[in-house]
C-alpha positions as CSV (number, residue, x, y, z in Angstrom):
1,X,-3.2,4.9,-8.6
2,X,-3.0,1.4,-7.5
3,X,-6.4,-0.4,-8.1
4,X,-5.7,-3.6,-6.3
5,X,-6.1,-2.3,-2.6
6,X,-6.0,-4.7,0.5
7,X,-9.0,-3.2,2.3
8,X,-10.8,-4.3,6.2
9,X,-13.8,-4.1,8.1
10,X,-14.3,-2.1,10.5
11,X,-14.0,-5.1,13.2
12,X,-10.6,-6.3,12.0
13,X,-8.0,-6.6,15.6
14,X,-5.1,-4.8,16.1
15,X,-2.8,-7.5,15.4
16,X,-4.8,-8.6,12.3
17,X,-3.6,-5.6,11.1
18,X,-0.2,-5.2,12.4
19,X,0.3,-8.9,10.9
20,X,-1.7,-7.5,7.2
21,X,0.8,-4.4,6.8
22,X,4.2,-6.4,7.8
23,X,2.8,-9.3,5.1
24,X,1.8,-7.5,2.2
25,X,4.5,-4.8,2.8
26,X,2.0,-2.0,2.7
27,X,1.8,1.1,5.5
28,X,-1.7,1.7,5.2
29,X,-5.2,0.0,4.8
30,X,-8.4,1.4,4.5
31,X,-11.7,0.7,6.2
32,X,-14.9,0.0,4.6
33,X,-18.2,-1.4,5.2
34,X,-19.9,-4.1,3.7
35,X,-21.3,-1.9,0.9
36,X,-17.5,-0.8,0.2
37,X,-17.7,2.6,1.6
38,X,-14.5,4.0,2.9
39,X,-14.7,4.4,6.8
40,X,-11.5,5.6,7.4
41,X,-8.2,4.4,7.1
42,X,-5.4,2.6,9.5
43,X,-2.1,3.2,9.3
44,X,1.6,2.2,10.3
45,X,1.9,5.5,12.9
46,X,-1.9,4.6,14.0
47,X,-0.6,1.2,15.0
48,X,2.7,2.6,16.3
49,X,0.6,5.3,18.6
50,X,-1.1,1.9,20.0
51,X,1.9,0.0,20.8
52,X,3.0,3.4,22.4
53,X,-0.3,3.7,24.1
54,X,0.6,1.0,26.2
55,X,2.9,3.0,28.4
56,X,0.8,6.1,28.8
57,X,0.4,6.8,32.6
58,X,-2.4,8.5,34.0
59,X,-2.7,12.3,33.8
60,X,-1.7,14.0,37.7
61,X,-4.8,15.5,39.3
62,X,-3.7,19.1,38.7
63,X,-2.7,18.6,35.3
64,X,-6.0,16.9,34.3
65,X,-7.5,20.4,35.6
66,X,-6.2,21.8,32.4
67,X,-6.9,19.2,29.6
68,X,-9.7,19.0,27.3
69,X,-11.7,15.7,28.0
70,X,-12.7,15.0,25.0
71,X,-9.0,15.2,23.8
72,X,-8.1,13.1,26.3
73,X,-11.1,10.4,25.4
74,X,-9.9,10.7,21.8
75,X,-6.4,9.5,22.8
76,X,-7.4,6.7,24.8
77,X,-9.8,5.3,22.7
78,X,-6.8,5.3,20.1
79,X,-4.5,4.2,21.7
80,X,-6.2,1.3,23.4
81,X,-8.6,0.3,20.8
82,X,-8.6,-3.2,19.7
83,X,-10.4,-2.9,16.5
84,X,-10.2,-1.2,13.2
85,X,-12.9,1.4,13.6
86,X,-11.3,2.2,17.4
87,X,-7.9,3.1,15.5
88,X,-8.9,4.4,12.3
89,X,-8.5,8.0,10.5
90,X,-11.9,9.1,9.8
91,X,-11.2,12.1,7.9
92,X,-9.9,10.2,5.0
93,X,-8.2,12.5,2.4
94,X,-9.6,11.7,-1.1
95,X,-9.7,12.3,-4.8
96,X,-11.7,11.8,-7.3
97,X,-10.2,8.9,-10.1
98,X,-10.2,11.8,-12.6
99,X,-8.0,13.7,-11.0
100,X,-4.1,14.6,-11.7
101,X,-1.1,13.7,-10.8
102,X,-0.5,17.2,-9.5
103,X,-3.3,18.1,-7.9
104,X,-2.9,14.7,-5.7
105,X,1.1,16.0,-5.2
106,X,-0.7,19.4,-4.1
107,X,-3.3,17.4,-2.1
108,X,-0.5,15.6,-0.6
109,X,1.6,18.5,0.1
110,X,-1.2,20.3,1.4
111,X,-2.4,17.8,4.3
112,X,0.5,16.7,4.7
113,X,-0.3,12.8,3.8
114,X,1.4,10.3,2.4
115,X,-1.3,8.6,0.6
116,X,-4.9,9.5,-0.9
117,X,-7.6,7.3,-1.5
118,X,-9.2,7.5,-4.9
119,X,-13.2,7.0,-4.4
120,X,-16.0,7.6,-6.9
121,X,-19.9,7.9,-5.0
122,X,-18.1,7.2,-1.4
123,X,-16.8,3.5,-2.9
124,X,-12.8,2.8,-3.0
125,X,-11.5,3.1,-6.2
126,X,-8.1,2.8,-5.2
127,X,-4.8,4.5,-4.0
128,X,-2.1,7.0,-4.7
129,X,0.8,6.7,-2.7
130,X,4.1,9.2,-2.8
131,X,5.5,6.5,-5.0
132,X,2.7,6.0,-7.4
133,X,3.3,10.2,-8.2
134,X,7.3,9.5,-8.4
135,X,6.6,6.9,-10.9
136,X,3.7,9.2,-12.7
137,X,6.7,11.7,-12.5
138,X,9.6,9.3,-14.7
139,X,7.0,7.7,-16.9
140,X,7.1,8.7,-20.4
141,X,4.3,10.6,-21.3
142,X,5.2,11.3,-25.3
143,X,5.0,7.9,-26.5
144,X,2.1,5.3,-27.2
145,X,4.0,2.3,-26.9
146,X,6.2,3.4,-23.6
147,X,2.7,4.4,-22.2
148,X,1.5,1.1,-22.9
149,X,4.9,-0.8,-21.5
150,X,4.4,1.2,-18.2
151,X,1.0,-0.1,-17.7
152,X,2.2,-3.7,-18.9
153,X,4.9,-3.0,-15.6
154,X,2.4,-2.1,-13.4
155,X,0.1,-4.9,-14.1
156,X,3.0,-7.2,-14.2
157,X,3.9,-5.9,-10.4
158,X,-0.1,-5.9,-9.6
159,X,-0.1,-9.3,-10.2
160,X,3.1,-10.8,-8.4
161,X,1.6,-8.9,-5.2
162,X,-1.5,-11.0,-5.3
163,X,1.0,-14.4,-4.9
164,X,2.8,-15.3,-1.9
165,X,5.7,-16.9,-3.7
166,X,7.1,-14.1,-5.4
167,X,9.8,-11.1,-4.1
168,X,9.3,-8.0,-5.2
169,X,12.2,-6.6,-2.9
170,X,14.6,-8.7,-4.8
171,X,13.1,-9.2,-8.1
172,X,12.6,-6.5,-10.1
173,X,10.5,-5.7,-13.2
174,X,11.4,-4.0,-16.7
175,X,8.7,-3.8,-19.7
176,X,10.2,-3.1,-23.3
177,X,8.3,-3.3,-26.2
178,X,6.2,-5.8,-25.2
179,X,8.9,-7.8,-23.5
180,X,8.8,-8.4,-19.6
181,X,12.5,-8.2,-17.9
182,X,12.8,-9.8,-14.9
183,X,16.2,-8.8,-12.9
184,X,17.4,-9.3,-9.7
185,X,17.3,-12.5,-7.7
186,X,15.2,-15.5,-7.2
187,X,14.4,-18.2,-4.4
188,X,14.5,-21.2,-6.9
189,X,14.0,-22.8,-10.5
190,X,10.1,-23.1,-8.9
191,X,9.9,-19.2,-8.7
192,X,11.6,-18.4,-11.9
193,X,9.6,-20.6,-13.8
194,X,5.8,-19.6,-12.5
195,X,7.3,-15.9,-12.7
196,X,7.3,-16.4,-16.5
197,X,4.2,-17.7,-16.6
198,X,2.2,-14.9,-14.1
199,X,3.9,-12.9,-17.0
200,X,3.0,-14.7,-19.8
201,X,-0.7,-14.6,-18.7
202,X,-0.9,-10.5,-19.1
203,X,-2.9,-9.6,-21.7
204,X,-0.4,-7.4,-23.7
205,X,2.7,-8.8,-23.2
206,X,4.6,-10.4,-26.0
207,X,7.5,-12.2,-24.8
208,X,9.4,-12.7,-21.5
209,X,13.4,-12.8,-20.5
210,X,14.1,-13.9,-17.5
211,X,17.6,-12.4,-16.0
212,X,17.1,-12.9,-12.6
213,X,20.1,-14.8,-11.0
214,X,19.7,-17.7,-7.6
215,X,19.7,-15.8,-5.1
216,X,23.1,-15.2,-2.4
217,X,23.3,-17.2,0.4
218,X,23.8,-14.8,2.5
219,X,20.3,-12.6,1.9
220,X,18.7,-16.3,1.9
221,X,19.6,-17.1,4.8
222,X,18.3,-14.0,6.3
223,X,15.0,-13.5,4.8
């Protein structure tokens, strides 16, 4: 799972969120209280069935004759909320942080999600995404040491999604004994340097190479 998980209240805007997921590169974000109970959860196609919303056109006379109104109050109040808790998944699919990789692949496969959230006593524990099982799915699972680089990896990425400065479209991350590879492309000198030490500063890792190369002008100028 991923541990680190960009969470909201229940009163976060629309466009808070919109702005959050485009950001942080994410296509979900749960909902929690103040006590850090899951509430829900928001999604890209919650916020795309709001934008949507906005054309909706009133139901003819005769065909409101044979709609359910609570169906239709459901639907409105989705796709015209402003708020978190207005557009929000209540029925959150969940499992418990003890559980494995392919029960959450059946999970998945059986509700037809593309995430779970990973709770313990109602409180978020984190998330398993389709790509978290893909990588659960190439990992080595035989060796002590590969176990160990793969957690290195993951704690390396963790933390170069917590900075605003880093890429991790374009920079890409290998762990090898110890040793952190960074490949791929950077903005600048500035960016290859603090990469080494974000690196550096993971308990674990013995050494770091740095491979990256400056990055083209033409993906510069368009990012």
């Amino acid at each position: 799972m991923t541990p680190d998980v960009v969470t909201v209240p229940p009163e976060t805007p629309v466009l808070a969120m919109a702005r959050l997921l485009a950001d942080r590169g994410i296509s979900a974000v749960p909902v929690v209280d103040a006590a850090g109970k899951v509430l829900g959860i928001v999604t890209e196609a919650d916020l795309i069935r709001r934008l949507a919303g906005e054309e909706d056109k009133p139901a003819s006379w005769f065909g409101s004759l044979f709609s359910d109104p609570a169906s239709q109050a459901e639907r409105y109040a989705r796709t015209h909320g402003v708020t978190a808790k207005d557009l929000m998944t209540e029925a959150v699919v969940n499992v418990a942080p003890d559980a494995t990789a392919a029960h959450v692949a059946h999970v998945m496969e059986d509700k037809k999600v593309r995430r779970v959230i990973v709770t313990e006593n109602d409180k978020l524990k984190g998330i398993v995404s389709r790509a978290d099982l893909l990588r659960a799915l190439v990992a080595p699972t035989h060796e002590d040491a590969d176990l160990s680089d793969e957690r290195l990896r993951r704690a390396v990425m963790a933390a170069m999604k917590k900075e605003p400065w880093t890429d991790t479209f374009y920079t890409m991350v290998e762990v090898k004994d110890g040793t952190v590879t960074f490949h791929g492309f950077r903005r600048s000198e500035a960016v290859q340097k603090a990469l080494r030490v974000l690196a550096e500063n993971i308990p674990g890792v013995k050494a770091v190479v740095d491979d990256t190369q400056p990055m083209p002008v033409f993906i510069y100028g368009a990012a």
